[in-house]
C-alpha positions as semicolon CSV with decimal commas, in nm:
position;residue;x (nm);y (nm);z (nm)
1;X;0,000;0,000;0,000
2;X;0,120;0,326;-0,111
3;X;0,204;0,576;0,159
4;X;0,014;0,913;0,210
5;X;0,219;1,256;0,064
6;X;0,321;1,353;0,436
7;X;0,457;1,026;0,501
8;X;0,572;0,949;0,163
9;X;0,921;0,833;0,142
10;X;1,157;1,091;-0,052
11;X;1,395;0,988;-0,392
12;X;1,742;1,029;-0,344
13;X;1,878;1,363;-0,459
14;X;2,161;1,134;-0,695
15;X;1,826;0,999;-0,825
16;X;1,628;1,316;-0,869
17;X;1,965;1,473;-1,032
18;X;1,980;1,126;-1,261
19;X;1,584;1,136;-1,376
20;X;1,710;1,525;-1,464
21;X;2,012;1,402;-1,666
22;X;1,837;1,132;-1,787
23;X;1,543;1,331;-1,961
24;X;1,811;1,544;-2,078
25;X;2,051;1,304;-2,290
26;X;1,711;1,133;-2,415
27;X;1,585;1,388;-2,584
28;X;1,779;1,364;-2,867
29;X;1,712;0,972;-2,895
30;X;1,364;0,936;-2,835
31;X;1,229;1,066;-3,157
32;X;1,554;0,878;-3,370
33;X;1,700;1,156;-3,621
34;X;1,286;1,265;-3,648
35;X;1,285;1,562;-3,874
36;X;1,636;1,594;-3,934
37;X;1,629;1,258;-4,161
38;X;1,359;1,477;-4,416
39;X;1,610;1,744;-4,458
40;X;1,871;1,462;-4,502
41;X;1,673;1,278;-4,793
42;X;1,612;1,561;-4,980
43;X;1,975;1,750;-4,977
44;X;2,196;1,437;-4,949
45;X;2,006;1,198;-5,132
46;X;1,736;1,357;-5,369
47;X;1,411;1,208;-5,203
48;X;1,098;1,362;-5,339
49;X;0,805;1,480;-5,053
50;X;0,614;1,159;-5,083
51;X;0,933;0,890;-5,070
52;X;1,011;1,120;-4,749
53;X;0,659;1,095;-4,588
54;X;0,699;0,704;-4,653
55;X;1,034;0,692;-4,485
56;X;0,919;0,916;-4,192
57;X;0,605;0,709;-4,172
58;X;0,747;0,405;-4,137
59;X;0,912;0,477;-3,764
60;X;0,563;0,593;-3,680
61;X;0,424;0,238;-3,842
62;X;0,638;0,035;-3,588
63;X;0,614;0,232;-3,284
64;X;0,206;0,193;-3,337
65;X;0,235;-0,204;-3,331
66;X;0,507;-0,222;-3,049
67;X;0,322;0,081;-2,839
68;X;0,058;-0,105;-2,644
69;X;0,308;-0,455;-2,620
70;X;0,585;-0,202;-2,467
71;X;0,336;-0,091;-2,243
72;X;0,213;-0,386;-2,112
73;X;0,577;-0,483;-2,061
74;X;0,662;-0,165;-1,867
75;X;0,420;-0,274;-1,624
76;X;0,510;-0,660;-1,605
77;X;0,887;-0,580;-1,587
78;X;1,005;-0,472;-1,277
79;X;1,363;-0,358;-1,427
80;X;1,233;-0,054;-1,583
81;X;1,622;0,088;-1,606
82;X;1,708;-0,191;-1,792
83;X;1,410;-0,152;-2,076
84;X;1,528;0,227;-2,136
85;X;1,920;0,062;-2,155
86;X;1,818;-0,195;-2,429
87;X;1,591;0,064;-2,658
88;X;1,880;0,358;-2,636
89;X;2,114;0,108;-2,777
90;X;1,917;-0,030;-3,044
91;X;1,845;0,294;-3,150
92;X;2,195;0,428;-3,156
93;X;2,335;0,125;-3,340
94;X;2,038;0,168;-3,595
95;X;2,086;0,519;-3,668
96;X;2,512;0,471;-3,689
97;X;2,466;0,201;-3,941
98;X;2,189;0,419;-4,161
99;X;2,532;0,622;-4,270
100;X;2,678;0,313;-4,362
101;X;2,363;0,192;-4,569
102;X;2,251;0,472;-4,687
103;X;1,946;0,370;-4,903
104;X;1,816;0,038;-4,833
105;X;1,876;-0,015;-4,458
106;X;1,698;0,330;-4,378
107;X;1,357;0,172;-4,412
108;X;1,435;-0,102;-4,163
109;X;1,603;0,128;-3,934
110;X;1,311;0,348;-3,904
111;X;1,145;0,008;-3,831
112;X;1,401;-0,073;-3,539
113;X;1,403;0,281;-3,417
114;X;1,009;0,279;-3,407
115;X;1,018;0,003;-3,176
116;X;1,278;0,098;-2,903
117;X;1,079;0,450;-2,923
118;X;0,805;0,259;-2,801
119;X;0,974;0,181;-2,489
120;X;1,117;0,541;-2,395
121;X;0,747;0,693;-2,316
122;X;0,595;0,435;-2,050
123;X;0,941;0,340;-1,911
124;X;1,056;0,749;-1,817
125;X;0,677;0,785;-1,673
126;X;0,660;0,465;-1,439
127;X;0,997;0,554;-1,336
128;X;0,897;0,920;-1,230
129;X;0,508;0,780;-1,070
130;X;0,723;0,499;-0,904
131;X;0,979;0,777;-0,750
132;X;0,756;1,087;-0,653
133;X;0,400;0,951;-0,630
134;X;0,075;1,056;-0,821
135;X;0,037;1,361;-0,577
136;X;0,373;1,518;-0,699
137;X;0,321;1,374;-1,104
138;X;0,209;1,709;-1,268
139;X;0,538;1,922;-1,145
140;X;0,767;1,649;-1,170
141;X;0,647;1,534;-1,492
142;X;0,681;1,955;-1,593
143;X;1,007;1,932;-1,523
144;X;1,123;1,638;-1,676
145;X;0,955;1,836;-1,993
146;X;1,189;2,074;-1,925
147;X;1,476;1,899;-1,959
148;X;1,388;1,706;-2,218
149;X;1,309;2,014;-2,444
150;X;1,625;2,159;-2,286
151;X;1,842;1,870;-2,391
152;X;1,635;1,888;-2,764
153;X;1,782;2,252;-2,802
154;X;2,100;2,168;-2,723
155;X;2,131;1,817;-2,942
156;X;1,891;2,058;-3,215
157;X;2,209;2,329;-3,223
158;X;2,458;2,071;-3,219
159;X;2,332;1,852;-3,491
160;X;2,254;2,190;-3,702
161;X;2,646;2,298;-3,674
162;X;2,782;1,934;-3,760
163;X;2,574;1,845;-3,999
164;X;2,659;2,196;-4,153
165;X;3,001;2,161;-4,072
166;X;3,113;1,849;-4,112
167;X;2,836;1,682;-4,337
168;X;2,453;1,528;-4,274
169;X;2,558;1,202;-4,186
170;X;2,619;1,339;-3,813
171;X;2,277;1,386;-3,752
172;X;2,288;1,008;-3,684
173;X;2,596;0,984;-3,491
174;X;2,449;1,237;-3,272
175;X;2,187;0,993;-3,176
176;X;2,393;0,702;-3,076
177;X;2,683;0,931;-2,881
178;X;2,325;1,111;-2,618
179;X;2,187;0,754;-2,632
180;X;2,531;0,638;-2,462
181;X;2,483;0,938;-2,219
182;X;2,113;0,850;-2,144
183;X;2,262;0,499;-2,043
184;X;2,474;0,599;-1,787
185;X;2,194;0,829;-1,635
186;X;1,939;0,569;-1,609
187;X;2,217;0,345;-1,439
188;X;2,226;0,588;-1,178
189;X;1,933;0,615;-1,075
190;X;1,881;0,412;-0,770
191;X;1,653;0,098;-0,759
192;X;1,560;0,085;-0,459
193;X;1,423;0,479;-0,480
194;X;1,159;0,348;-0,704
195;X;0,814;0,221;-0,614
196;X;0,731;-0,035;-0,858
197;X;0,365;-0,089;-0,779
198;X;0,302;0,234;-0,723
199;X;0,506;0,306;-1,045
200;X;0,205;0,102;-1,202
201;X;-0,063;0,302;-1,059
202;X;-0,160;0,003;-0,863
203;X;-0,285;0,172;-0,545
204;X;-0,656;0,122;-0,496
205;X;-0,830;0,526;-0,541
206;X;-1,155;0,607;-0,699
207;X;-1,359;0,846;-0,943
208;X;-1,656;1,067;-0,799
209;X;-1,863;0,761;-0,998
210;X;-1,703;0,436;-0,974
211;X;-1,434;0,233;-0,867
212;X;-1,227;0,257;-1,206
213;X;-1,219;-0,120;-1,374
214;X;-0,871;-0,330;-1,386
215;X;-0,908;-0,541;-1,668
216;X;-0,752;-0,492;-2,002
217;X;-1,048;-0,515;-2,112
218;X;-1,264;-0,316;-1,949
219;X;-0,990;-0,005;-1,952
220;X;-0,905;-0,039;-2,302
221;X;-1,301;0,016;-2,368
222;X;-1,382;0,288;-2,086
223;X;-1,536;0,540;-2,271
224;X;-1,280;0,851;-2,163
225;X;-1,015;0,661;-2,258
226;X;-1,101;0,556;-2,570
227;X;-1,224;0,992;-2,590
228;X;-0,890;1,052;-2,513
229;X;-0,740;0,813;-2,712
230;X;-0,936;1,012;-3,054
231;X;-0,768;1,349;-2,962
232;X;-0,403;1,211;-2,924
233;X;-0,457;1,064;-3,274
234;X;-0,602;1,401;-3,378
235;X;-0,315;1,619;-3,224
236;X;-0,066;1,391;-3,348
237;X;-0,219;1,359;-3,698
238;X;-0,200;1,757;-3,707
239;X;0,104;1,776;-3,550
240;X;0,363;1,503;-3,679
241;X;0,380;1,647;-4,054
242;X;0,382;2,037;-3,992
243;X;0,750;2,046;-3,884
244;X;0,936;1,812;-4,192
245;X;0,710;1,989;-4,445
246;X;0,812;2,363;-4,303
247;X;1,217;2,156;-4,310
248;X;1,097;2,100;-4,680
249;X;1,016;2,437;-4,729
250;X;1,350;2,592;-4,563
251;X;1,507;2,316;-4,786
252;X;1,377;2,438;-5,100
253;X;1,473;2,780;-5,037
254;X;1,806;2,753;-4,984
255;X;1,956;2,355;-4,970
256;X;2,321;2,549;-4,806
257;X;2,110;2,671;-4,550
258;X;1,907;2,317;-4,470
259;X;2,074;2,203;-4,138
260;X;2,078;2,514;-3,971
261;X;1,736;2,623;-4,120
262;X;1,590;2,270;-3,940
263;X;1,798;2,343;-3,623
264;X;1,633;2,720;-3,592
265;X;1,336;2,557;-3,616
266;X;1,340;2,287;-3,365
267;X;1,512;2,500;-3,121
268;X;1,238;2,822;-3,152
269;X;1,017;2,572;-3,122
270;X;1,223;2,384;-2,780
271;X;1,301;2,746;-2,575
272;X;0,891;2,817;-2,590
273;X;0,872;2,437;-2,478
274;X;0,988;2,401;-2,173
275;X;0,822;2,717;-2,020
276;X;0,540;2,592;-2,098
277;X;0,600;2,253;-1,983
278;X;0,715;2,382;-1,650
279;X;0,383;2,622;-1,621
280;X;0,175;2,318;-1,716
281;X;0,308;2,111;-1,444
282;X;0,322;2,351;-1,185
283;X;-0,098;2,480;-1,285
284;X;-0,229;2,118;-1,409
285;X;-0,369;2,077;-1,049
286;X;-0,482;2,398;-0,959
287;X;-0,647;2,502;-1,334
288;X;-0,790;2,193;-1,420
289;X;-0,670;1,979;-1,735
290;X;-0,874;2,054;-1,968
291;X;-0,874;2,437;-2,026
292;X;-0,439;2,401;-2,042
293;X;-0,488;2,090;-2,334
294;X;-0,754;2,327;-2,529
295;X;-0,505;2,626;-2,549
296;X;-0,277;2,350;-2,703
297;X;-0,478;2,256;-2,915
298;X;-0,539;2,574;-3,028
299;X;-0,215;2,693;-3,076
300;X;-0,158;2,360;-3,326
301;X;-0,448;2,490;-3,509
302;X;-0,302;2,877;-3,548
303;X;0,022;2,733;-3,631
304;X;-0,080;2,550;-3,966
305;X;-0,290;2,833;-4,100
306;X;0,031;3,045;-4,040
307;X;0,236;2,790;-4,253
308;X;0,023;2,930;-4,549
309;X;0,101;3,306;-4,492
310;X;0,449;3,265;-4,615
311;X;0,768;3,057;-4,696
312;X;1,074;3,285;-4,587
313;X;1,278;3,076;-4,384
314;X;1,263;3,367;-4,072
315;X;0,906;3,369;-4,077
316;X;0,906;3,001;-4,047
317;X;1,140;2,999;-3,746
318;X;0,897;3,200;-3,634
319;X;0,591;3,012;-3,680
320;X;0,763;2,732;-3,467
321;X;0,694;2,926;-3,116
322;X;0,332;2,805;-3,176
323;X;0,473;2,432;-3,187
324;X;0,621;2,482;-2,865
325;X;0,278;2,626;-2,699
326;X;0,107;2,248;-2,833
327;X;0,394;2,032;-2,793
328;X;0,460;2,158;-2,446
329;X;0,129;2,107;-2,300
330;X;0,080;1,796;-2,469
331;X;0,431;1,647;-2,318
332;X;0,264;1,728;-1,950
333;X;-0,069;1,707;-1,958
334;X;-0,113;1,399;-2,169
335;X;0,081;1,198;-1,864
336;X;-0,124;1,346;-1,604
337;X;-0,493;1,219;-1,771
338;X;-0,369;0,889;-1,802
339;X;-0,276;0,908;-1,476
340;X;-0,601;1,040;-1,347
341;X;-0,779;0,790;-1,595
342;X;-0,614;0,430;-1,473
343;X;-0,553;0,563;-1,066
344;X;-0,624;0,245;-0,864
345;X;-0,601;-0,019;-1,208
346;X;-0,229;-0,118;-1,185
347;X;-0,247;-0,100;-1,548
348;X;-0,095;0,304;-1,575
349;X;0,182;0,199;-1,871
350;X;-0,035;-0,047;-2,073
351;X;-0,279;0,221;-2,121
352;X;-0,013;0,483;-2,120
353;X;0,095;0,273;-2,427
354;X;-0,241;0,225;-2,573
355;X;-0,219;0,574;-2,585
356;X;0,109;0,629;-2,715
357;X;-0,056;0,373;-2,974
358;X;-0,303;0,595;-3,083
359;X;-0,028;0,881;-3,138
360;X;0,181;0,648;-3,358
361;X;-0,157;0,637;-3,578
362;X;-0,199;1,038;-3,593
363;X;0,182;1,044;-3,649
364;X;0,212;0,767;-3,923
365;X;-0,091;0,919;-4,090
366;X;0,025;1,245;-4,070
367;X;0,376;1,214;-4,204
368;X;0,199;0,926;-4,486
369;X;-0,091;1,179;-4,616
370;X;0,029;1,500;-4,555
371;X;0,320;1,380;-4,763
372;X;0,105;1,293;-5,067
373;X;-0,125;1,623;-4,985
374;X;0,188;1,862;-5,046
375;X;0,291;1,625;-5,379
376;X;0,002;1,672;-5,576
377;X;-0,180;1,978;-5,394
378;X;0,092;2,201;-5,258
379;X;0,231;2,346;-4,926
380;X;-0,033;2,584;-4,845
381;X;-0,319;2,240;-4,899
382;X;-0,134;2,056;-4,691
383;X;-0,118;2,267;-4,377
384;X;-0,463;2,364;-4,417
385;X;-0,569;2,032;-4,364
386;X;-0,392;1,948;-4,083
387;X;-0,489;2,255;-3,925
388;X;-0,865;2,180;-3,952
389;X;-0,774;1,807;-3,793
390;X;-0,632;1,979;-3,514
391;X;-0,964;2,219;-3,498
392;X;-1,184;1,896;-3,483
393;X;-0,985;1,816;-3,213
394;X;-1,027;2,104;-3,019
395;X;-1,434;2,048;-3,064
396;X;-1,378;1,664;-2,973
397;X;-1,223;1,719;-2,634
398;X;-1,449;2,030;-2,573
399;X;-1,792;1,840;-2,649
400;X;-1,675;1,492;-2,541
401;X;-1,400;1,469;-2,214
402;X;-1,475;1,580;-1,881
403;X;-1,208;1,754;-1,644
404;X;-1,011;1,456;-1,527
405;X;-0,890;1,623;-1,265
406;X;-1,193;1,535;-1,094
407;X;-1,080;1,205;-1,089
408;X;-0,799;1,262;-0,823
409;X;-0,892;1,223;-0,450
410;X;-0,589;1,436;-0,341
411;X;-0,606;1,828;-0,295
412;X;-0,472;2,084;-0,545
413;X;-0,128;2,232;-0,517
């Protein structure tokens, strides 16, 4: 049984420090090379928009099947340090030998890289619930945001000045070289600092209405959580394409400029991040859930209609501040309603998967159409599309998905 906040037992400060580090050096690996191998397909290699939407697709593809699996197996393996060890090497070794096989191993890299990115999601957040508790999830999980959109601007400006510098192909040695780094973070973090049933969200609580069901069954067909499950796909379907195509578009404007173009725009988009991440934690329990994932939501669908305005590479950069408002809610406050959705189940990182799941799909289908959108319709059709999918789901989550922090029997912060 799961102690009360006051009498809670405390992580270590080395593991606090390690989660930090650990969050950090896994930024860069989670997502693979993510938009970076778009702008490498088209200047190094000659991919057309379409090819490049298959490629990028096809990490999305993978991490979709192995999603729900990886979270089941979260919560069955008690050795969660261990999972994150195994996926950041497979994903390092992948992306190394990419360089090496250039054109017919990237498709099953993508494939590898999909499933060890599977892992990284449900493994960091049963780590964090196991060490702090749900009471302290929103904050904490705010600032691991932080420093995982603080270690993405610093791997973003790095792999923008190599791959300048010293050629594309770096973009992938990059990954393996933070993926080492991750390792040794996750190593020291201590075991025994870590609450594995209560990093499972096994500890009996209940919803103003019911005692919340702990079958797979019954939780994989709970009505908010399949809601839920519709506007990740939604968010992620808006979201997924809009940064490769606006790489695309920096790309086409001036191929010399490509790296650093991409690298602006991941890191505008990073430094509006983790503010936001960190306000979203710290208000998540004192605003409510909802209102902070509609302004996100909102800010996705400003951003595409923006895309159409204009394709000078500064005005893009710019654009990207909006992708930081979305992204950096989403990275919170998506943990925190699963969270309030499974409390009591024991089941937290198989629907945590399941959930993950349903962003593979928005991603895959994202990357897949908007891809074949911007070959035979243009830019500007493209983002207008996505930008009304991320408008329906604004109107799904308004119409359809109560405040979950309802859900939670503990007091606001």
């Amino acid at each position: 049984m799961s102690l009360n906040l006051e009498e809670q037992k405390s992580p270590s400060k080395q593991s606090l420090r390690a989660l930090d580090y650990l969050n950090f050096f896994l930024a860069n690996v989670q997502a693979g090379v993510g938009p970076f191998l778009a702008t490498y397909l088209m200047a190094s290699h000659h991919w057309n928009p379409a090819d490049i939407g298959v490629a990028m697709s096809i990490m999305g593809i993978a991490t979709l099947l192995a999603q729900t699996p990886c979270g089941a197996l979260v919560d069955f393996f008690k050795e969660k340090r261990l999972l994150i060890v195994m996926a950041a090497m497979s994903m390092g070794l992948s992306c190394s030998a990419i360089t090496l096989f250039p054109n017919s191993f990237i498709n099953i890299a993508q494939g590898i890289n999909g499933v060890a990115a599977a892992i990284f999601p449900p493994a960091i957040a049963a780590i964090t619930l196991g060490m702090v508790g749900q009471e302290r999830l929103a904050v904490r999980t705010g600032r691991n945001q932080v420093f995982n959109h603080a270690g993405k601007i610093a791997a973003a400006a790095l792999t923008g000045i190599v791959g300048h510098f010293w050629g594309h192909e770096w973009f992938f040695y990059l990954v393996a070289i933070t993926g080492v780094a991750g390792i040794v973070a996750a190593l020291f973090i201590r075991s025994d600092d870590i609450d594995y049933l209560q990093a499972r969200a096994a500890t009996p609580k209940k919803t103003p209405d019911k005692v919340i069901a702990s079958s797979i069954r019954a939780l994989l067909t709970d009505r908010h959580i399949l809601v839920f499950a519709a506007i990740v796909t939604l968010f992620h379907f808006a979201n997924a394409a809009m940064l490769p195509l606006a790489g695309q578009l920096v790309t086409r404007s001036d191929k010399t400029f490509a790296s650093l173009g991409m690298a602006a725009c991941v890191i505008a988009a990073q430094m509006v991040m983790a503010p936001v991440a960190a306000l979203s934690g710290k208000s998540a329990n004192r605003w409510g859930r909802k209102p902070i994932f509609l302004i996100g939501l909102t800010a996705l669908t400003i951003r595409g209609l923006l895309y159409t305005l204009s394709d000078n590479p500064f005005f893009i950069v710019f654009v990207q501040l909006f992708d930081g408002i979305g992204q950096g809610i989403y990275g919170v406050l998506s943990v925190i309603v699963v969270a309030d959705l499974t409390q009591g189940t024991g089941r937290y990182n198989l629907v945590l998967g399941a959930i993950g799941t349903a962003k593979s799909i928005g991603a895959a289908l994202s990357n897949a159409v908007a891809g074949y959108i911007v070959h035979a319709w243009g830019f500007n059709t493209g983002f207008l599309v996505l930008s009304s999918i991320a408008a329906s789901g604004f109107m799904v989550y308004y119409l359809f998905l109560p405040e979950t922090k309802s859900f939670s029997d503990f007091p606001s912060s």
